[in-house]
N, C-alpha and C positions, 0 to 999 in steps of 0.2 A: 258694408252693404251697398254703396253708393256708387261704388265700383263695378259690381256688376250691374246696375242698372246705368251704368253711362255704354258698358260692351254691346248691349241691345241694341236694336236699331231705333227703336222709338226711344230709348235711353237718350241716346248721343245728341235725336232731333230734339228731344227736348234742354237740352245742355247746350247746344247749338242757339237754342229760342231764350237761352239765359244770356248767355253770349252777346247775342248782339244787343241785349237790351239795357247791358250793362256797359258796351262799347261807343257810345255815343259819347262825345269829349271834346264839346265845340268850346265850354271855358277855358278847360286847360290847354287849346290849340289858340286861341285867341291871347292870353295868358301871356303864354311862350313866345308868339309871334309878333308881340306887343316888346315886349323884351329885347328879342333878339335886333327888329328893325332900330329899335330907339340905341340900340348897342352898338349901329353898324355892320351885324355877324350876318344878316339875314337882306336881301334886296326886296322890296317890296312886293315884285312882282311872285317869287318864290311863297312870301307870306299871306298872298291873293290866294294861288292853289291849295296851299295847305287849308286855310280858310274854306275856302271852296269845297274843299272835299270831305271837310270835318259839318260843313251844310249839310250837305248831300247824305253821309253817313244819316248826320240828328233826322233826315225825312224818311229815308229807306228802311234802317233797322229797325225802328218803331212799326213799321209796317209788315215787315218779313218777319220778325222773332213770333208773331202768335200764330201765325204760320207753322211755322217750325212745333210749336208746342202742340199742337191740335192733336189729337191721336188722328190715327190712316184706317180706313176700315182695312180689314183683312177681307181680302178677296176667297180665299182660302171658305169662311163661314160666311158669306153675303147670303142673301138670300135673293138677290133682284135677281130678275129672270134679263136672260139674254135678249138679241132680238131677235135672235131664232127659236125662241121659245114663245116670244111675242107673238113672231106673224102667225108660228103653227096653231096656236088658240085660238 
């Protein structure tokens, strides 16, 4: 059953809105990069961006995933009037 509701388009967006809210992984990139620099594998400046962008991820996804989940009105059944239905009134 859960397969066709990801084929939908509000399916996906809301699967999309699971996604990145589950994508945020600044411990395990802090973790790894903690790791890797005290190991020598990794140059500090490489585990700065990674760092950096695993920030970036933890502020943006949080903020776009309920986004993604909201239902879209259908334009298709709106009921607002245009705004040439506007002025003619």
């Amino acid at each position: 059953m859960w397969l066709g509701l990801a084929y939908t388009a509000a399916g996906l967006l809301r699967w999309v809105g699971i996604a990145l809210m589950s994508s945020t992984q600044l411990p395990l990139v802090l973790a790894i990069t903690a790791l890797a620099t005290s190991a020598g594998r990794m140059s500090p400046a490489i585990a700065d961006d990674l760092v950096g962008g695993a920030v970036l991820s933890l502020l943006i996804f949080p903020i776009l995933a309920p986004r993604m989940r909201r239902p879209r009105p259908n334009p298709a059944t709106s009921t607002s009037l245009s705004m040439r239905e506007l002025s003619a009134a």
